[in-house]
N, C-alpha and C positions, 0 to 999 in steps of 0.2 A: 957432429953425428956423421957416421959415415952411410952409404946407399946399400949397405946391408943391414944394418940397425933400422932403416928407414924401411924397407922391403919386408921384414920381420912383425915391425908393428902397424904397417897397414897407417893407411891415410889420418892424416889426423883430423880429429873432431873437428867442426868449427864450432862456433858458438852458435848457428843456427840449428844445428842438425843433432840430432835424438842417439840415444846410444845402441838406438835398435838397428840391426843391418840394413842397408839400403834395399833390399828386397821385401821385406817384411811392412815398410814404408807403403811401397808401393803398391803392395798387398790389399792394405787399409784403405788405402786412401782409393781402389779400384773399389773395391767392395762398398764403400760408403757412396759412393758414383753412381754402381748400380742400382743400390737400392735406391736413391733417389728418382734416378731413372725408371723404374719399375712403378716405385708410386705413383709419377705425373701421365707412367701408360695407362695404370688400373684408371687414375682421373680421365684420362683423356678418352678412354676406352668405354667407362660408363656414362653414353651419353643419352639422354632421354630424350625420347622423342614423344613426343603429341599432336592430335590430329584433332581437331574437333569441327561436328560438321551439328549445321543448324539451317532448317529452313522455314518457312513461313514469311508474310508479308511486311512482318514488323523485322527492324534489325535485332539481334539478340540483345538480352535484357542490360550483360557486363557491356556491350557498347553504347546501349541506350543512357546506362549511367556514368559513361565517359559524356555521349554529349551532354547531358545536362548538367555536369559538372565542369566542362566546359562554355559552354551557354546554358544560361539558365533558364527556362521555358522552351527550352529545343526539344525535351523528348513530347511535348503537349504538343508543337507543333508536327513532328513528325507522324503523332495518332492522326491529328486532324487530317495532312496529306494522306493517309492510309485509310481514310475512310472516305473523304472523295473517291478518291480514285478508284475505290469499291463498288460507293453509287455511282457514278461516271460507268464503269462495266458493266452495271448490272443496267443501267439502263440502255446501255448499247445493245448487250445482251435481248434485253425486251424488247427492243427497235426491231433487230435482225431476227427474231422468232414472228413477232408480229407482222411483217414483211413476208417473210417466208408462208406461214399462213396462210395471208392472202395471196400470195401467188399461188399456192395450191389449188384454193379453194377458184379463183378466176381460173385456173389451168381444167379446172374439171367442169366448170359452165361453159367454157368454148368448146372443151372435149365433146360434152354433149349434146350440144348446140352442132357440129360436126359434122358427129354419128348421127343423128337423128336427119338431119337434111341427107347425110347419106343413103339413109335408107326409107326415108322419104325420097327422092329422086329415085331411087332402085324402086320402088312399089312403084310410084308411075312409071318407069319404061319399062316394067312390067308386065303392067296393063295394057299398056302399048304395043304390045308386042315385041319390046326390043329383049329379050330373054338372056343373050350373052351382053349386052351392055348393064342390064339390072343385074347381072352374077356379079358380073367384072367389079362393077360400085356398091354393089352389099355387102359381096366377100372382100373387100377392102377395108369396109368401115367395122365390119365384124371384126375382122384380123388387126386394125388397131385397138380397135376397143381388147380385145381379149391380151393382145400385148402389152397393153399400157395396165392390165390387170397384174399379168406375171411379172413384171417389169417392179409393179410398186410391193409384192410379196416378197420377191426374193431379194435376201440383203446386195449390198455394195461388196466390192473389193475393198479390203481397208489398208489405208497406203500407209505407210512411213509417216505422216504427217499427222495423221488422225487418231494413232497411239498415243493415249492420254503416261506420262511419265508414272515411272514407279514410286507410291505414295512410300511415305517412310514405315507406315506402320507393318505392311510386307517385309521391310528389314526389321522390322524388331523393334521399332521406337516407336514412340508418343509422336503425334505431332506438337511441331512448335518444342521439342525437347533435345537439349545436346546431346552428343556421341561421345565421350573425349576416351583414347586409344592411348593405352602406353605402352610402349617398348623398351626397355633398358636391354643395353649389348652386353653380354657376359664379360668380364676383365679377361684377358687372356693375351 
C-alpha cells in the first residue's frame, strides 16, 4: 500500500475500537459521566437534616429503651434516681422556706422589740424635758419602721438569675414531648 492509499482510507480499525468516529465516542461516554455525576449531586445535595429537642427530668423514652436494652433494670433504676432527687429537692426546698420564715418572723420581734424601746426612751426624755433628743429617737424609730414597711411592699429588681427559663409550652410543645425538624436541601 502506498501513503496515499493510506491517507485516503483514514486509520485502520483496530479490533478494540467501534466503527463509530472517534468524536461521537467521546460524546457518549462524556454524557454517560455527566449524568452519573448529576445523580450522586441530586444524592449528595438531598441531605436531611433533623433536630430533635426534648426536656424534662427523665432522659427521653427511645434512649430510656436503649439503656434497658442495654442493661436490664436500668430504666427502673434510673426512675428510682429521678425520684430521689425530687425528694431530696423538695425537701431542701422546704428547709430553705421554712428557714426563711423564721427569719422573718424573728426579723419582725426584734423590729419591734426596737421600735417600741425607741419610742419608749423618746416618751421618757420627753417627759424629761429633753424634747430634741425624744424627736431625734422617735423620728428615727418611726422613720425605720415606716421604711421597713415600703421596703417589704415594693417589689425587688429582678436580676438575670432569678428569670425562671422559657417553659416549652410558650414554644408550642407539651411538656416532656419531642420537637423533631426536617429540612431537605432542594437538588440543584
Amino acid at each position: 500500500m502506498s501513503a496515499e492509499s493510506q491517507d485516503q482510507e483514514g486509520p485502520s480499525p483496530t479490533p478494540d475500537s467501534s466503527p463509530e468516529a472517534p468524536g461521537e465516542v467521546l460524546e457518549g461516554e462524556l454524557e454517560e459521566k455527566a449524568e452519573r455525576v448529576a445523580t450522586r449531586a441530586v444524592e449528595i445535595a438531598a441531605i436531611h437534616i433533623a433536630a430533635e429537642w426534648f426536656a424534662g427530668p427523665l432522659p427521653h423514652p427511645k434512649h430510656l429503651e436503649e439503656y434497658e436494652r442495654v442493661l436490664p433494670g436500668s430504666a427502673e433504676r434510673v426512675f428510682s434516681m429521678a425520684e430521689r432527687e425530687q425528694a431530696h429537692r423538695h425537701g431542701v426546698e422546704d428547709r430553705a422556706m421554712n428557714i426563711e420564715e423564721s427569719l422573718g418572723k424573728r426579723g419582725q420581734v426584734f423590729g419591734l422589740i426596737i421600735v417600741l424601746a425607741a419610742f419608749g426612751i423618746s416618751l421618757w426624755l420627753g417627759l424629761a424635758d429633753h424634747e430634741i433628743a425624744a424627736a431625734v429617737i422617735g423620728g428615727a424609730g418611726l422613720t425605720t419602721l415606716v421604711g421597713l414597711f415600703l421596703k417589704r411592699h415594693r417589689p425587688e429588681s429582678v436580676s438575670q438569675e432569678t428569670i425562671p427559663p422559657v417553659p416549652p409550652e410558650s414554644k408550642g410543645l407539651e411538656p416532656g414531648k419531642s420537637q423533631q425538624a426536617t429540612d431537605v436541601a432542594p437538588p440543584g
